[in-house]
C-alpha positions as CSV (number, residue, x, y, z in Angstrom):
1,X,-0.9,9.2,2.0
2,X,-4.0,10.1,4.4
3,X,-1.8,11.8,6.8
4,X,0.2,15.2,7.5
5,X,3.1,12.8,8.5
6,X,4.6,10.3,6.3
7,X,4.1,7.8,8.8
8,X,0.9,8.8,9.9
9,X,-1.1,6.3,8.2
10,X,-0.9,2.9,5.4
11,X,-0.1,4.2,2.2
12,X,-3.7,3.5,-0.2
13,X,-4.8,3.8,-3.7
14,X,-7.3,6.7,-4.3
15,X,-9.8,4.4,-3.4
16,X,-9.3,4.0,0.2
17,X,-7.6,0.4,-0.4
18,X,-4.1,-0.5,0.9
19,X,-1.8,-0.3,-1.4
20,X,1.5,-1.1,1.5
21,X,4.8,0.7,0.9
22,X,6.8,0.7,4.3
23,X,9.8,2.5,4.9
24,X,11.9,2.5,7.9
25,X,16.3,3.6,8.6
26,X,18.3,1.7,10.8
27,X,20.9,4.1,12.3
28,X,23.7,2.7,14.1
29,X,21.7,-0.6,15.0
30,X,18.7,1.7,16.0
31,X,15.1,1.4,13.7
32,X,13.2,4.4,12.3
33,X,9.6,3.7,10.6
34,X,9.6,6.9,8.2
35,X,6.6,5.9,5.8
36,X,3.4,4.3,6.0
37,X,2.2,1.9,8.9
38,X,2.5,-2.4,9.5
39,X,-1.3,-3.8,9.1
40,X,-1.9,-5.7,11.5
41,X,-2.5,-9.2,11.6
42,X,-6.2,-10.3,12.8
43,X,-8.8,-12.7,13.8
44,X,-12.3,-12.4,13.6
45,X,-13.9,-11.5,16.9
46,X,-17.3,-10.0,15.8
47,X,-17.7,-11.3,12.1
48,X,-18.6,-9.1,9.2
49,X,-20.6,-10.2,7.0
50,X,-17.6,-11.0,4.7
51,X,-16.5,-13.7,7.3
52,X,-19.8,-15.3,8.8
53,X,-23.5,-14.7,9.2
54,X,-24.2,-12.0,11.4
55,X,-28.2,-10.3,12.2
56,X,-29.0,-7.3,14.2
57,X,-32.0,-4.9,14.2
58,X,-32.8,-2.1,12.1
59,X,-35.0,1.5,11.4
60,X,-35.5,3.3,8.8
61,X,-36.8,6.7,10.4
62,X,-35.9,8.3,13.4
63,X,-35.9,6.7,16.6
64,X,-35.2,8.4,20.0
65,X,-32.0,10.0,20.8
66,X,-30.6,7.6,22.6
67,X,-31.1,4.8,19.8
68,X,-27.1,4.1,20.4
69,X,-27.2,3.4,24.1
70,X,-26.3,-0.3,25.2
71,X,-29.6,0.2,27.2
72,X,-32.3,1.7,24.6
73,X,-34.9,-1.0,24.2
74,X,-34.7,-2.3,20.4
75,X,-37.6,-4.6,20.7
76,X,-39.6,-3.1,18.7
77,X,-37.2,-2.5,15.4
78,X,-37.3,-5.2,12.8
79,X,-34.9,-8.0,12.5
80,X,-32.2,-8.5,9.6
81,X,-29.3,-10.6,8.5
82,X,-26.5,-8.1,8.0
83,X,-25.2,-6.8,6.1
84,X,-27.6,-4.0,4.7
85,X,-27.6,-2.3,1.6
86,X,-28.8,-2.9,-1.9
87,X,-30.2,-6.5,-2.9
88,X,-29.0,-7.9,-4.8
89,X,-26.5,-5.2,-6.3
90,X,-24.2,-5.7,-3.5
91,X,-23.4,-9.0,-3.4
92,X,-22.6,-9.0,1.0
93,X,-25.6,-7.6,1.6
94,X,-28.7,-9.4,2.7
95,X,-31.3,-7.4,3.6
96,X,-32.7,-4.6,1.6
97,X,-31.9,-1.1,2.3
98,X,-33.3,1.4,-0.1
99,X,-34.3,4.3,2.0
100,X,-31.9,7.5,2.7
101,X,-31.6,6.1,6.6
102,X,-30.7,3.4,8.4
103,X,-30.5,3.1,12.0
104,X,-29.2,-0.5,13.1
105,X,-27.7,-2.6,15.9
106,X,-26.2,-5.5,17.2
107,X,-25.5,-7.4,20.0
108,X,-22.3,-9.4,20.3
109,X,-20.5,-11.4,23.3
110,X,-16.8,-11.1,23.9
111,X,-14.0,-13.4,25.4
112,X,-12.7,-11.0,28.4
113,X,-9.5,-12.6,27.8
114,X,-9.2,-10.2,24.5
115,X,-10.2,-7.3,26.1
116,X,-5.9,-6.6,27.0
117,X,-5.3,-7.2,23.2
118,X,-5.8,-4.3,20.6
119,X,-9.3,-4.5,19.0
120,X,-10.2,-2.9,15.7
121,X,-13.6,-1.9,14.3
122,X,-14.2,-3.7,10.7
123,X,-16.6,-1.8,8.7
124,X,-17.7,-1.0,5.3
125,X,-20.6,1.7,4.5
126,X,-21.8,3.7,1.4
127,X,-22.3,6.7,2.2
128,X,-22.0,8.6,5.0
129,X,-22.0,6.1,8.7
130,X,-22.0,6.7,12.5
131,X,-21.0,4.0,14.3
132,X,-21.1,3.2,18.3
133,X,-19.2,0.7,20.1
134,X,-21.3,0.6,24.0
135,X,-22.5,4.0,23.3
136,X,-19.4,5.7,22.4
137,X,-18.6,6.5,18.8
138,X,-15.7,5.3,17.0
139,X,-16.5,6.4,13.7
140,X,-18.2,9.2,11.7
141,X,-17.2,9.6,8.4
142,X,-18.9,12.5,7.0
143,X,-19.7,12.1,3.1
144,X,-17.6,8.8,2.2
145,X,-17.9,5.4,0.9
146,X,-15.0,2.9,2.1
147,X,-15.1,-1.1,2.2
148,X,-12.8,-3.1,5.2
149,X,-11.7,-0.1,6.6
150,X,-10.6,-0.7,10.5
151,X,-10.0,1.7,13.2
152,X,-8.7,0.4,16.9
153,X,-10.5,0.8,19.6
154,X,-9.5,3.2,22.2
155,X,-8.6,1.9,26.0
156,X,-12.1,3.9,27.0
157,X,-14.3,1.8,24.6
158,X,-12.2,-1.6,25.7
159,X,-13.3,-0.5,29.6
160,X,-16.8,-0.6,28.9
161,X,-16.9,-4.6,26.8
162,X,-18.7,-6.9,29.0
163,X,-18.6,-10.9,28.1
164,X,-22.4,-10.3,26.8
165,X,-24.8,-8.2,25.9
166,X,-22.2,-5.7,24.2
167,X,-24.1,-3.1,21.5
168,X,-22.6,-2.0,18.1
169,X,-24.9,0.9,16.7
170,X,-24.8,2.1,13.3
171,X,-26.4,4.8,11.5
172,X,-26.2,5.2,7.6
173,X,-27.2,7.4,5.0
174,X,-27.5,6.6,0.9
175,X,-27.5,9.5,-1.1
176,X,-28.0,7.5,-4.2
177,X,-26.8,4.9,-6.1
178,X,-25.8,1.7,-4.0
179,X,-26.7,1.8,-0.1
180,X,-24.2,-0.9,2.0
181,X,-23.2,-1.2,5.8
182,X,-21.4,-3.7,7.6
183,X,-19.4,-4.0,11.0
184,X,-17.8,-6.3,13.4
185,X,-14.9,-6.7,15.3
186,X,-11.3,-8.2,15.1
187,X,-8.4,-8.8,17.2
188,X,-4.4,-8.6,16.7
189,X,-4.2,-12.0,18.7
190,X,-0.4,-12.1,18.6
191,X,2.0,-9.1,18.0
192,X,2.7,-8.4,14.3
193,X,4.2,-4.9,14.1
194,X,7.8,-4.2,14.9
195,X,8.6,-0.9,13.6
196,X,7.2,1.0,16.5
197,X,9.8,4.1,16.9
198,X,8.8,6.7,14.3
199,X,10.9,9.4,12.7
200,X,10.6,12.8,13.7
201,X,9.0,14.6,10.2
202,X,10.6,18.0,10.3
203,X,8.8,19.3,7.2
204,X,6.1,18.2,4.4
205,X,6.6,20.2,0.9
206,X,4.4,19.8,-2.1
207,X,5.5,20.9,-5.7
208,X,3.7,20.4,-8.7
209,X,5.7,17.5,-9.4
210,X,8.1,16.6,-6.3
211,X,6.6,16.1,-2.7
212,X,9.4,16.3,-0.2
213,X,9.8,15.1,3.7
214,X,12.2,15.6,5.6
215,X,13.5,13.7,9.3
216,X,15.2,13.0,12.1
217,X,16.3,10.0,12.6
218,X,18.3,9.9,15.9
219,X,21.9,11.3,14.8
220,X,21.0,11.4,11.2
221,X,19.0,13.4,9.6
222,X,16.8,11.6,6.0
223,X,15.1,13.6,3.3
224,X,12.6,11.7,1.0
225,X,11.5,12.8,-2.4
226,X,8.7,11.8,-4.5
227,X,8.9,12.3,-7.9
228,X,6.1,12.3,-10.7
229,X,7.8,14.3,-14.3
230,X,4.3,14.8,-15.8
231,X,5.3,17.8,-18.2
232,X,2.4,18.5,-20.0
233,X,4.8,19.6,-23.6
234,X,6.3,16.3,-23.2
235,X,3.1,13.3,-23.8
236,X,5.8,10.4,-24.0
237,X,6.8,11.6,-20.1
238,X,3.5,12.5,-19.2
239,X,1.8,9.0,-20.1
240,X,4.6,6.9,-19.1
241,X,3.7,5.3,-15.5
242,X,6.7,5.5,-13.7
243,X,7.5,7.5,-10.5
244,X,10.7,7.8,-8.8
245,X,11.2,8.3,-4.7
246,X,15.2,9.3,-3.9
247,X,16.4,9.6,-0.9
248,X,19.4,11.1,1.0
249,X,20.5,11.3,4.4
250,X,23.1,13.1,6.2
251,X,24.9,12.7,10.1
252,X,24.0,15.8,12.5
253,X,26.6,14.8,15.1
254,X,29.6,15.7,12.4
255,X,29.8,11.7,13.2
256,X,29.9,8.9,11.2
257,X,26.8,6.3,11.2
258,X,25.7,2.8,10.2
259,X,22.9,3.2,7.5
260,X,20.8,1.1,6.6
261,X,17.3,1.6,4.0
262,X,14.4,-0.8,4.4
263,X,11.6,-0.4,1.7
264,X,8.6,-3.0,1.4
265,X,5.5,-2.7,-0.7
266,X,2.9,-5.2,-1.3
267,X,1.6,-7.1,-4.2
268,X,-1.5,-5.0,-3.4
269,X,0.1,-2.8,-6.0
270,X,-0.7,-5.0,-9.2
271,X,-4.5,-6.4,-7.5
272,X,-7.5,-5.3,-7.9
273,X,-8.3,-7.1,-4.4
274,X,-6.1,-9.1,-2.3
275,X,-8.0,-12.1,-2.9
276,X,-6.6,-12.3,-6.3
277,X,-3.3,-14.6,-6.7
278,X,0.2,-12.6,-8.2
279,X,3.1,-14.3,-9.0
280,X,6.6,-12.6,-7.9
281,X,9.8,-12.4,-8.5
282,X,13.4,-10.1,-8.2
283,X,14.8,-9.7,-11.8
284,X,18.1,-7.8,-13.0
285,X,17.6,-5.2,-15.0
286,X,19.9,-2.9,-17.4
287,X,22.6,-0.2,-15.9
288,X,22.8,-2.0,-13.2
289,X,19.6,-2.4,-11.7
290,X,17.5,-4.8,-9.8
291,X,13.8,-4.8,-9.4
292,X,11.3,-7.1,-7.5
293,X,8.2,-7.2,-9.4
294,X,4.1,-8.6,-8.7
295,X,2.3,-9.5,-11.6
296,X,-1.8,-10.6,-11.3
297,X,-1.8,-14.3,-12.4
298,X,-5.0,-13.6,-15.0
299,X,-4.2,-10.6,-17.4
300,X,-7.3,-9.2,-19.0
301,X,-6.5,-5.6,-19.6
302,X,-9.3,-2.7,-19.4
303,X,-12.1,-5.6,-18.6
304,X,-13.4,-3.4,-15.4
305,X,-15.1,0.3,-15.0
306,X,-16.4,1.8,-11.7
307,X,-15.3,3.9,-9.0
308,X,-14.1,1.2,-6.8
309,X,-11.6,-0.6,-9.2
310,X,-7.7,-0.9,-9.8
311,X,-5.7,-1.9,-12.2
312,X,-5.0,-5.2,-11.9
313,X,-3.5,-5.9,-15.5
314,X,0.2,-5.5,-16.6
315,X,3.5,-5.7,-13.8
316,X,4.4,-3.6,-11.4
317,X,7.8,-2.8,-10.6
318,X,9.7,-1.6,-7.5
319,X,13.4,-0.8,-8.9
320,X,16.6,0.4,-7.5
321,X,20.4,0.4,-8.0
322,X,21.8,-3.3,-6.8
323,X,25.1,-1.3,-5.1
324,X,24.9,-2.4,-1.7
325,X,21.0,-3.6,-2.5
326,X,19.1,-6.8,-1.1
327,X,16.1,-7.7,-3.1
328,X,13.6,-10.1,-1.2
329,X,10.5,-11.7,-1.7
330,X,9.1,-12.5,2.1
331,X,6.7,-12.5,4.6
332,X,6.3,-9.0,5.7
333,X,6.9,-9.7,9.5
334,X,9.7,-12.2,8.7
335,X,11.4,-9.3,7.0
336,X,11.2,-6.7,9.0
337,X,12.1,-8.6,11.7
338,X,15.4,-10.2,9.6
339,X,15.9,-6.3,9.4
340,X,15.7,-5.1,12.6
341,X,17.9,-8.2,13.8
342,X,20.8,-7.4,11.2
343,X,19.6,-11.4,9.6
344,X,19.4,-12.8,6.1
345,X,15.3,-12.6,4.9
346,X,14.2,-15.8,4.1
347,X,12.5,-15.8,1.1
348,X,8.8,-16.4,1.2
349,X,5.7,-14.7,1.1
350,X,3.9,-12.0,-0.6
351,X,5.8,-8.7,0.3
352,X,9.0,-7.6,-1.5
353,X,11.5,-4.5,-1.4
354,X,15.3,-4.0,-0.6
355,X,17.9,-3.1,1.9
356,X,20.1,-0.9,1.2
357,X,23.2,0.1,2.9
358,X,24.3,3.4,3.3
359,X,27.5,4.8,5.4
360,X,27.7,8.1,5.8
């Protein structure tokens, strides 16, 4: 979690890739997003190059110091088919970076009928990356490497897009092994996140082997508590990947309250990229548990090594008690909005997790 707050941010793997797990209370009717954030759904304004050919221009010392401006003059700076990085190591990029530097940019046109719609920057870099949308930054990263990360434009970057002649500018730095950057631009088109009222997170504690929020959720307070036993006399425990999050929430008001637990994850969990296929399912387990579970469709155990890899061999299981439990399999929008609206979830699509009711 990349975030003081629960909610703050999408749930990832080390790496920096999504690895969704959702969790929102309904209280009395009323919806409470207490962990992690809804991607959003996008189309491909400004294409990186993972979704079309784009080309820009490019230095590889200094220029002037207003090289980022929508008005510096670029004539003189060498053209290149994006994206840049190491040929042909990184398999995106298409014209050969292999200095420390890089100093790019790009022009790009825009429908001004967008421009009222919430815009993210797409971009990937390795290593460090400055990046400019009209002049103003949106990004500076510091000493990082991250692939598809995206970042929404604020309202003061939207007020400066023009139909054409708009100016992404990108600076880059390698500090060895692999050099890579890409950018463009995407829009949520039509609305796909519903959980929009956020807890209040009252406290964040860390233990060695518990991490524990707490909330307030209207009338109700929630406390949440992740659980890793990795005692280091005990290897059976220690190797065995399993984690456990518990929950618990209690009324404020001396009332009683209409509870009800969402949880969603993704089959992200069991990929190595989401362009791999999983099969899913909900299965019944012993003592009277359920679990819905994502499995990657080709199983070749410890085949990949690097820094930017997951585990995409064995299953991965999200389990719970079935007392008062709905498993599903669904679209992630369908089912949070079959939560929100007290409905059934139809079962389809690549997200999973459970409902739980909970009277207290």
């Amino acid at each position: 979690m990349p975030a003081d707050r629960l909610y703050g941010a999408g749930v990832c793997h080390w790496t920096g890739k999504p690895f969704p797990l959702i969790g929102a209370v309904k209280v009395d009717g009323k919806v409470y997003r207490f962990m992690g954030q809804e991607a959003p759904i996008l189309s491909v304004i400004v294409p990186t190059a993972v979704t079309g050919a784009w080309d820009g221009r490019y230095v590889t010392s200094e220029p002037a110091a207003d090289w980022m401006k929508p008005d510096f003059n670029d004539s003189s700076w060498t053209k290149g088919e994006g994206a840049f990085g190491t040929v042909p190591a990184e398999a995106l990029a298409k014209t050969n970076w292999d200095t420390e530097f890089i100093w790019t940019r790009r022009n790009f046109d825009i429908d001004p009928a967008v421009k009222d719609k919430p815009l993210f920057l797409n971009y990937s870099h390795d290593d460090d990356v400055i990046i400019y949308v009209n002049g103003i930054k949106v990004v500076d990263t510091g000493n990082q490497c991250h692939k598809d990360q995206i970042v929404e434009l604020s309202d003061e970057v939207k007020a400066t897009l023009k139909p054409q002649d708009n100016v992404i500018a990108a600076w880059c730095r390698d500090r060895g092994g692999l050099s890579f950057l890409d950018y463009g631009i995407e829009c949520e088109v039509t609305d796909s996140r519903f959980l929009d009222e956020e807890a209040t997170q009252t406290s964040a504690i860390v233990d060695p082997m518990n991490t524990l929020y707490t909330f307030t959720c209207g009338p109700v307070d929630l406390s949440v508590k992740f659980t890793a036993p990795a005692f280091l006399d005990n290897f059976d425990l220690l190797s065995r990947p399993v984690n456990y999050l518990t929950y618990d929430v209690e009324s404020n008001d001396g009332k009683a309250h209409d509870v009800k637990l969402y949880i969603e994850a993704g089959k992200e969990w069991a990929l190595n990229t989401s362009a791999q296929n999983a099969t899913m399912e909900v299965v019944n387990l012993p003592a009277g548990l359920c679990a819905v579970t994502a499995t990657n469709v080709e199983q070749n155990p410890l085949n990949k090594a690097g820094d930017d890899v997951r585990i995409d061999w064995g299953k991965f299981y999200l389990a719970t008690d079935t007392l008062g439990t709905t498993p599903f399999l669904a679209d992630g929008i369908a089912a949070r909005r079959a939560f929100i609206a007290g409905n059934p979830v139809t079962e389809s699509g690549e997200r999973m997790g459970f409902i739980i009711i909970t009277v207290r």
